[in-house]
C-alpha positions as CSV (number, residue, x, y, z in Angstrom):
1,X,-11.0,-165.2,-69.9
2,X,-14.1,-166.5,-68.1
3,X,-14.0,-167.6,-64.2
4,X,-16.1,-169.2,-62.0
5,X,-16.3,-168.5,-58.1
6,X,-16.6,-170.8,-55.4
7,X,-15.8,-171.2,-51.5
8,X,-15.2,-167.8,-50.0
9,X,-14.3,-165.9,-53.4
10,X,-11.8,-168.2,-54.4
11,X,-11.7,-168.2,-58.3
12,X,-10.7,-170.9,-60.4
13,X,-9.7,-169.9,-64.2
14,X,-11.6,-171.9,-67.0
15,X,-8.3,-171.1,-69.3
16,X,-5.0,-171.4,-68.4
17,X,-3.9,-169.1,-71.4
18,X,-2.0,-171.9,-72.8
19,X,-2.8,-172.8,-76.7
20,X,-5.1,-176.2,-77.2
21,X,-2.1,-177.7,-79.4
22,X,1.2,-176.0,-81.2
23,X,1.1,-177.8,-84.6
24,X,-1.5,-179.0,-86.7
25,X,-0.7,-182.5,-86.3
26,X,-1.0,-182.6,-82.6
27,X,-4.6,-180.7,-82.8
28,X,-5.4,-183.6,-85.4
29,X,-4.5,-186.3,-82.9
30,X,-6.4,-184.5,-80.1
31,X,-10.1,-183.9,-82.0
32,X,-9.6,-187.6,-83.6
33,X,-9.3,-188.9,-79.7
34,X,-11.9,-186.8,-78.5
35,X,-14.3,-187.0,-81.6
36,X,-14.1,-191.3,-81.7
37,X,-14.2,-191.6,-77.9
38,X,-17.4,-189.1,-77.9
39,X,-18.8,-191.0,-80.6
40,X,-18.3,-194.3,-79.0
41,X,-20.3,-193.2,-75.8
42,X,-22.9,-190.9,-77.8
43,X,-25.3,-193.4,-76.3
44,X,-24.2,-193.2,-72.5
45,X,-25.6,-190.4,-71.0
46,X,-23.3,-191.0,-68.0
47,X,-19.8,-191.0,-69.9
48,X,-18.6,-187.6,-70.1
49,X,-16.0,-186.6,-73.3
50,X,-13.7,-183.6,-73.3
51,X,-10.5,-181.8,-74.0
52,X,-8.8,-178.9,-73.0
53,X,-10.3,-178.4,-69.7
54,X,-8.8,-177.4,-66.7
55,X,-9.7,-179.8,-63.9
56,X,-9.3,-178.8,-60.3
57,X,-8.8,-181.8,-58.3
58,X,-8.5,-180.1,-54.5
59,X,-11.6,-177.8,-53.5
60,X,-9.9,-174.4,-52.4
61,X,-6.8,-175.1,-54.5
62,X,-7.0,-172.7,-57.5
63,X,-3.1,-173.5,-57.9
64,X,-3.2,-177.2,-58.1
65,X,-4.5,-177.8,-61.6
66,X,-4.2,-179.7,-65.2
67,X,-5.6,-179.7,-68.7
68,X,-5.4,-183.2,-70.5
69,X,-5.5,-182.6,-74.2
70,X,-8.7,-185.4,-73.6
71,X,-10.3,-187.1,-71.0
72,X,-13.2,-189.2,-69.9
73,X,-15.4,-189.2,-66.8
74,X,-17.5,-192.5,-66.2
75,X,-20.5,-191.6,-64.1
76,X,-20.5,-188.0,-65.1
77,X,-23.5,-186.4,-67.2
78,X,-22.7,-185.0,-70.4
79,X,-22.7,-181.3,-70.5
80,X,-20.7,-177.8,-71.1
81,X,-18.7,-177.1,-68.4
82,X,-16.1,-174.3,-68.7
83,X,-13.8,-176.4,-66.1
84,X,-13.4,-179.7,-64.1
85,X,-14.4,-179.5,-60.8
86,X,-13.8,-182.4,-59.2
87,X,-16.0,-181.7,-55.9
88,X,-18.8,-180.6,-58.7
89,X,-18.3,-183.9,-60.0
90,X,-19.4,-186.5,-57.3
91,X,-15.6,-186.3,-56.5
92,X,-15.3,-188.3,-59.8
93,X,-11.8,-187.5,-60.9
94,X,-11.7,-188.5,-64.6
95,X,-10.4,-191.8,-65.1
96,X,-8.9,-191.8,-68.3
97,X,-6.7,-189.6,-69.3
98,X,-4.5,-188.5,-73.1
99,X,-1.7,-186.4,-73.3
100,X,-0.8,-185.3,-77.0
101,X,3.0,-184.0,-77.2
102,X,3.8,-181.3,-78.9
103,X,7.3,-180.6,-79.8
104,X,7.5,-178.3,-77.5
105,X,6.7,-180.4,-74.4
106,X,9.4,-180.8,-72.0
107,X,10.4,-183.5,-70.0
108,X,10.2,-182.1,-66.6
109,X,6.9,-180.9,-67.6
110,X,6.0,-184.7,-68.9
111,X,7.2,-185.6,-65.4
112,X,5.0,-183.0,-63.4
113,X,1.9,-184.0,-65.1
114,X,2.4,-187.7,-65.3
115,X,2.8,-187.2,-60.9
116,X,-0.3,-184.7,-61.0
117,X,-2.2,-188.0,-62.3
118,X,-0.5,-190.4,-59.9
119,X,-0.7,-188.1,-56.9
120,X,-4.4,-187.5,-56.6
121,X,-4.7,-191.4,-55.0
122,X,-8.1,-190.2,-53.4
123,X,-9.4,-189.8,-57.1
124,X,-6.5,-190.0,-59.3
125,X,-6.7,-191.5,-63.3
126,X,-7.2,-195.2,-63.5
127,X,-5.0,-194.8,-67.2
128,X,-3.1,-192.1,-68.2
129,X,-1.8,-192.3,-72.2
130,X,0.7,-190.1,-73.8
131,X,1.2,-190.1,-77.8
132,X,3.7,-188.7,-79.6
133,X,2.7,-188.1,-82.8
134,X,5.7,-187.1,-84.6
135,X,7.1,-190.4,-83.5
136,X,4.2,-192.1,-83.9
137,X,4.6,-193.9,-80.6
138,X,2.2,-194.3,-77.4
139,X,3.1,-194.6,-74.1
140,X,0.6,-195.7,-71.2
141,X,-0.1,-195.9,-67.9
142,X,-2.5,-198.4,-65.3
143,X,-3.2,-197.7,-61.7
144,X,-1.3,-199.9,-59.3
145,X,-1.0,-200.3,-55.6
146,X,1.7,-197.4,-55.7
147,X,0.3,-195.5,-58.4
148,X,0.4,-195.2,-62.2
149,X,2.5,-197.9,-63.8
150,X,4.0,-198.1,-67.0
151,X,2.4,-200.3,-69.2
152,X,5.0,-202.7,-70.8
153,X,4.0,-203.1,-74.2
154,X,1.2,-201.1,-75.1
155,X,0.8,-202.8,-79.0
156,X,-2.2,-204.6,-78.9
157,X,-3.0,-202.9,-75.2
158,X,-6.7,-202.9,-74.6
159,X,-7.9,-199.9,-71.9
160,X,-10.0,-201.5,-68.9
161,X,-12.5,-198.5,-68.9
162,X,-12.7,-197.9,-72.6
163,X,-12.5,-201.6,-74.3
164,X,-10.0,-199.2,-77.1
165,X,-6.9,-201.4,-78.3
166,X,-3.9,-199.4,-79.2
167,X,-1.9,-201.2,-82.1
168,X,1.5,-199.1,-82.6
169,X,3.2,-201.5,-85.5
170,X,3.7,-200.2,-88.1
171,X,2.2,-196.8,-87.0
172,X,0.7,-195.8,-83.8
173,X,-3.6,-196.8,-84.6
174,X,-6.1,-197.0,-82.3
175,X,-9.1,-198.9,-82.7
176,X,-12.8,-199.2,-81.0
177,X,-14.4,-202.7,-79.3
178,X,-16.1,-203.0,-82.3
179,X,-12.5,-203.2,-84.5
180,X,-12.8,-200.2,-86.0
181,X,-10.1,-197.8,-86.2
182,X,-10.5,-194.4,-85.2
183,X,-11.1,-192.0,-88.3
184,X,-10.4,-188.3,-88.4
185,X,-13.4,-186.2,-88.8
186,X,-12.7,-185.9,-92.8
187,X,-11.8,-190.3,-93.1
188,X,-15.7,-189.8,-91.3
189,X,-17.6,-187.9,-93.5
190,X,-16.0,-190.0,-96.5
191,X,-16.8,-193.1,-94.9
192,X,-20.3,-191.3,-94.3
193,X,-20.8,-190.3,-98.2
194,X,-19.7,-193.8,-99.2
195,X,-22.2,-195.2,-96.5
196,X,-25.0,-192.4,-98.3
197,X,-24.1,-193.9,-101.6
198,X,-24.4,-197.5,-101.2
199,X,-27.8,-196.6,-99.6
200,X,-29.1,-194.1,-102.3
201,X,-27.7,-197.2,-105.2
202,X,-29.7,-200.2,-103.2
203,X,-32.7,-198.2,-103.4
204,X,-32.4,-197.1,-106.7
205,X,-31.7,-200.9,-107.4
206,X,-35.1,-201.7,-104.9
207,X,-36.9,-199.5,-106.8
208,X,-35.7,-200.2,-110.7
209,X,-36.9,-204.0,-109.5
210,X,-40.0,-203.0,-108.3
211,X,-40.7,-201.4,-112.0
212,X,-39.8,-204.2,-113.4
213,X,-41.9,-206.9,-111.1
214,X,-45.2,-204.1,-112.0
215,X,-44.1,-204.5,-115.7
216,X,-44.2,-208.0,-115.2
217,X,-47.1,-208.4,-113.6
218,X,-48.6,-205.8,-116.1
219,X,-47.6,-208.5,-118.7
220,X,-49.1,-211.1,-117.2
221,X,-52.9,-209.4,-116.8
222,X,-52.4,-208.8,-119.9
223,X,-51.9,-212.3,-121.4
224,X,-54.2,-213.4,-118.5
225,X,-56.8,-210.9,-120.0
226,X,-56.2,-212.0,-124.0
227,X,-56.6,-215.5,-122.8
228,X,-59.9,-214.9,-121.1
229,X,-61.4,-212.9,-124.4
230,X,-60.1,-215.9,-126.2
231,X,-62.0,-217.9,-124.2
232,X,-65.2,-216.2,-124.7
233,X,-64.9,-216.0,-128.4
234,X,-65.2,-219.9,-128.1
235,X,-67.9,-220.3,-126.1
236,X,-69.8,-217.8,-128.0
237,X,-68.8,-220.3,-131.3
238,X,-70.2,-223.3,-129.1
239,X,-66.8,-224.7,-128.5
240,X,-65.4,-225.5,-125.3
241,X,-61.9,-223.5,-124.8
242,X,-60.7,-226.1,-122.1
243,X,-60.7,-228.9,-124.5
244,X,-57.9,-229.4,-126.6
């Protein structure tokens, strides 16, 4: 396990010693959140994308601690970091934040993080989203006056910060500002070879009609050429080709 030091020796873990995910469904849910939302803010050098980290939201606290499954940081650089510091960060606490339950999350532990998000007002998540994916089912969370409010109805929600609409009927999708839903990183590469393929047919199409337009014109130099000797042949019999 790796640590960084800060403030008079105080050390704050950059693992917790806690798995990423316990099932393979739940690790498929977090790298297709991470992967789209990276992907959607490739461009923006200051959105920062990540999972797993511990993020340390009081300097001098090594105690008082979380690691989302994924979250974002608007106005962060992108970057490795082994954790979250929030004092690091401009005091930028991430705004957005996904849980992904497991089935062997608890609900005093749902309860304990869901307040960890709520209590840091001074910082504190703007959005804080769980998904169950066994259930297929999202709940979510907006920053009020007193906090972190549940979101009513979150089918059809869009998120402030991340312009992403959750659709949960009849199975729990979520979907870019562009109205594309997020793939997983295999729907991807399919949708990338398909992508390839179209490409790699137009140009074979582009180039089997540029063959035929130089037969074509091939064709016609050659008429263009017969008619011209046929021409001369005329005129060298004293007749004149354009009469008729």
């Amino acid at each position: 396990m790796s640590h960084a030091t800060s403030d008079a020796g105080v050390i704050y873990p950059d693992s917790d010693g806690k798995p990423m995910s316990d099932n393979t469904i739940q690790f498929r849910w977090i790298v297709t959140v991470q992967g789209n939302l990276d992907l959607l803010f490739a461009a923006r050098a200051d959105v920062f994308v990540a999972g797993d980290n511990l993020i340390y939201p009081v300097r001098g606290s090594n105690t008082i601690r979380q690691a989302p499954d994924v979250y974002v940081a608007f106005g962060r650089p992108k970057g490795d970091r082994g954790s979250y510091k929030v004092w690091d960060e401009g005091d930028t606490f991430p705004q957005v934040v996904f849980e992904v339950l497991s089935p062997g999350n608890r609900a005093g532990e749902l309860r304990r993080k869901l307040a960890f998000y709520t209590t840091y007002t001074t910082y504190g998540a703007e959005e804080y989203y769980v998904i169950d994916p066994d259930r297929g089912t999202l709940r979510g969370y907006a920053r009020g006056p007193a906090g972190l409010d549940p979101i009513p109805d979150v089918n059809g929600w869009v998120s402030p910060r991340l312009g992403v609409r959750f659709e949960d009927d009849p199975e729990l999708q979520l979907y870019g500002p562009d109205g594309r839903r997020f793939l997983s990183f295999v729907e991807l590469g399919e949708l990338a070879n398909q992508e390839r393929g179209r490409a790699e047919a137009e140009t074979r199409r582009a180039e089997a009609e540029k063959r035929r337009a130089e037969a074509e014109q091939q064709r016609a130099d050659a008429e263009r050429e017969r008619a011209e000797k046929f021409a001369a042949k005329l005129r060298a019999l004293g007749l004149d080709p354009d009469e008729p």
